[in-house]
C-alpha positions in Angstrom: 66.7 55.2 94.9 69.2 55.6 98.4 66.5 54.8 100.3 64.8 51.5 98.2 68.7 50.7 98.7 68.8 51.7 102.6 65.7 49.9 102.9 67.0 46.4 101.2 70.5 46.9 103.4 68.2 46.8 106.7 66.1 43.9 105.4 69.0 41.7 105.0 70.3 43.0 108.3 67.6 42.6 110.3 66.5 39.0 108.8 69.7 37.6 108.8 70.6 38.6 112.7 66.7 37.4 113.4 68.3 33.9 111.8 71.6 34.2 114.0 70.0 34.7 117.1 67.5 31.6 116.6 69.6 29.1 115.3 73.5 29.9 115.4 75.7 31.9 113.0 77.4 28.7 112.4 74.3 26.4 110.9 72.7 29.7 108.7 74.2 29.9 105.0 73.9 33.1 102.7 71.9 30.5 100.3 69.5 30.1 103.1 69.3 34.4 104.2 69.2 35.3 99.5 66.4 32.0 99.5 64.2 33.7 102.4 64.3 36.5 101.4 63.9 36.3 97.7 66.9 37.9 96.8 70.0 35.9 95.0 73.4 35.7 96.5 74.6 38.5 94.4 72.4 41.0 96.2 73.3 40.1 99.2 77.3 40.6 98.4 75.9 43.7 97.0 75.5 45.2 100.6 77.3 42.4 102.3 81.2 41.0 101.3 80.4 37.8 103.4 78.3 36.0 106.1 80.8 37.5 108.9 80.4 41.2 107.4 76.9 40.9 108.1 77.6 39.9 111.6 80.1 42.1 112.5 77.6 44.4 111.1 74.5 43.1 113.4 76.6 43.3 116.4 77.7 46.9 115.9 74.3 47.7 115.4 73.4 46.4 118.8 76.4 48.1 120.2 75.6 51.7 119.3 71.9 51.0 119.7 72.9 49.9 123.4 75.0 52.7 124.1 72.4 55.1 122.8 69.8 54.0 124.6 71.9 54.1 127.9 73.4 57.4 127.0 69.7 59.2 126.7 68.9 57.6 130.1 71.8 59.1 131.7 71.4 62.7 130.2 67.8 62.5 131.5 67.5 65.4 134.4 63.6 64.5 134.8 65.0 61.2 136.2 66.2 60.9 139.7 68.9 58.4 140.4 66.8 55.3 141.4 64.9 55.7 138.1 68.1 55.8 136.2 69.2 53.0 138.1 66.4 50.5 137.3 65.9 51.8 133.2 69.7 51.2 132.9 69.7 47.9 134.3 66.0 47.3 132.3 67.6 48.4 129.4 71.1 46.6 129.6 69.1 43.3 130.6 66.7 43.6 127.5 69.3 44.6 125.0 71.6 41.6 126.1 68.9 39.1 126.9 68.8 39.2 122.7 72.4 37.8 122.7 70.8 34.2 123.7 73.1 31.0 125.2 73.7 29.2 122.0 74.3 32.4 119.7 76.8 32.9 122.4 78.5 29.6 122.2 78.3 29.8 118.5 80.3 33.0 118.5 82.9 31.6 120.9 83.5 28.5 119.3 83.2 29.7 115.2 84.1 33.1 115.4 86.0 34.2 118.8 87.3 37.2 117.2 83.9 38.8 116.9 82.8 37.3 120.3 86.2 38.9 122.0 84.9 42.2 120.0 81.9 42.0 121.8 82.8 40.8 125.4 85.4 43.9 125.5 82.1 46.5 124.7 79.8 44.7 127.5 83.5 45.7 129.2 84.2 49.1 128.6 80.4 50.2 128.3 79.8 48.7 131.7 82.7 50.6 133.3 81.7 53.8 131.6 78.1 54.4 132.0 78.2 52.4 135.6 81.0 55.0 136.3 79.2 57.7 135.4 75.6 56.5 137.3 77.8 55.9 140.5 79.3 59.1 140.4 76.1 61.0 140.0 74.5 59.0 142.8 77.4 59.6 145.2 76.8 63.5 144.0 72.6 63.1 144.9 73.5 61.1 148.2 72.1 57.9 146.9 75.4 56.4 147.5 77.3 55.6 150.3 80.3 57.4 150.3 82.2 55.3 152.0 82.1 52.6 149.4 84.6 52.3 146.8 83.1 52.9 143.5 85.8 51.2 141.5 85.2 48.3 143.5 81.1 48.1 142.8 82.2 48.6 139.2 84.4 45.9 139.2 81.9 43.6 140.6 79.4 44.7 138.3 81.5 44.1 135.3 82.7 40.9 136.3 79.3 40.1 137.3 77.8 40.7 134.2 81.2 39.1 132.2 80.8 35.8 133.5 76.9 35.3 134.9 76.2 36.0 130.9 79.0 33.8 129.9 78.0 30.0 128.5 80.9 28.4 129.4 81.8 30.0 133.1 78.0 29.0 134.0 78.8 25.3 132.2 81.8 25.2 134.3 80.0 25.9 138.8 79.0 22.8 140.1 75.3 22.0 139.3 74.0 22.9 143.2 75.0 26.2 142.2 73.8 26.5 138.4 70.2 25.8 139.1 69.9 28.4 141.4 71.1 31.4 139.3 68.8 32.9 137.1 68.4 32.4 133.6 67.2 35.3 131.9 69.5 38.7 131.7 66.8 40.5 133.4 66.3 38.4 136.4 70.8 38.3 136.5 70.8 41.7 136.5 67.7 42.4 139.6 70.0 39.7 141.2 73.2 41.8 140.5 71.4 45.4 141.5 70.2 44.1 144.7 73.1 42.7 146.1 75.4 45.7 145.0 73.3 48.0 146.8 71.1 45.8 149.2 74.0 43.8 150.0 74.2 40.6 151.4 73.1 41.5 155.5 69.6 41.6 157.1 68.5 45.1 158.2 68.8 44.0 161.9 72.5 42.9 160.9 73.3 46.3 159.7 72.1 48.3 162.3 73.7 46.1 165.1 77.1 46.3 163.0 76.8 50.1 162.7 76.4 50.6 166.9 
């Protein structure tokens, strides 16, 4: 019986983020999540108090599923530090890349409470697990030493803050918002490579460094 009820809890969580995602939290009704999946309204207040409670539920959801799967990359010894560099930034792009341009909006604009909820994890998740990959990169010699590591992490987290915000991007002149990249994964490659390839030409560097 726990698990025929574990199984309808995911069903209704997992259909009505699927609805979110593609058309807005905003413009889906519970009549429309019971209808679809066959269920009345009551079985759906069964698991879920309200529209928003499933929501709030979705997103933490996503944010322990992200942290997991970040987590088990960093704990991985068989990895060497570029490795864990590029599945973090795989990972983080296609776990984010799911939190699409409208549902963003959506959130902001109908409820910022749960959108302010979620822009403080991208936050404090980047700082920690960036943190953490920094500091075992400086440890391996993958990262200068000279560099300071709070400063990356800042960019990176203000990178990531605003390049996946709606409404900073609505906001740069449009010479500038056709060339960034649309998906998360091509925003974060873009990110990566100019936090550590920086911004200079190889012959740039080595003439600076004489």
């Amino acid at each position: 019986m726990r698990k025929k009820t574990l199984d309808t809890e995911i069903r209704i969580l997992d259909y009505s983020m699927e609805l979110f995602l593609k058309f807005g939290y905003s413009r889906v009704s519970t009549d429309e999540i019971a209808h679809n999946l066959g269920a009345s309204k009551k079985t759906i207040y069964n698991y879920y108090p309200s529209k928003k409670d499933i929501l709030i539920a979705g997103i933490n959801r996503f944010k322990k599923e992200l942290s997991a799967d970040v987590d088990q990359i960093l704990k991985n010894k068989k990895l060497s530090f570029p490795e864990k560099l590029q599945q973090n930034m795989t990972v983080v792009a296609l776990r984010l890349s799911t939190i699409t341009t409208h549902f963003g909006e959506d959130l902001r604009k109908n409820v910022p409470d749960v959108w302010s909820d979620l822009s403080k994890y991208k936050k404090e998740a980047a700082l920690m697990h960036f943190t953490r990959l920094l500091n075992e990169g400086e440890k391996s010699g993958h990262i200068n030493k000279k560099i300071n590591k709070h400063i990356a992490v800042v960019i990176y987290m203000t990178a990531i803050e605003n390049l996946l915000d709606p409404l900073f991007i609505n906001n740069l002149p449009a010479e500038i918002t056709e060339n960034i990249p649309y998906t998360a994964n091509e925003i974060f490659n873009s990110i990566v490579r100019v936090i550590y390839e920086g911004i200079l030409s190889v012959g740039t560097k080595k003439r600076m460094s004489k």
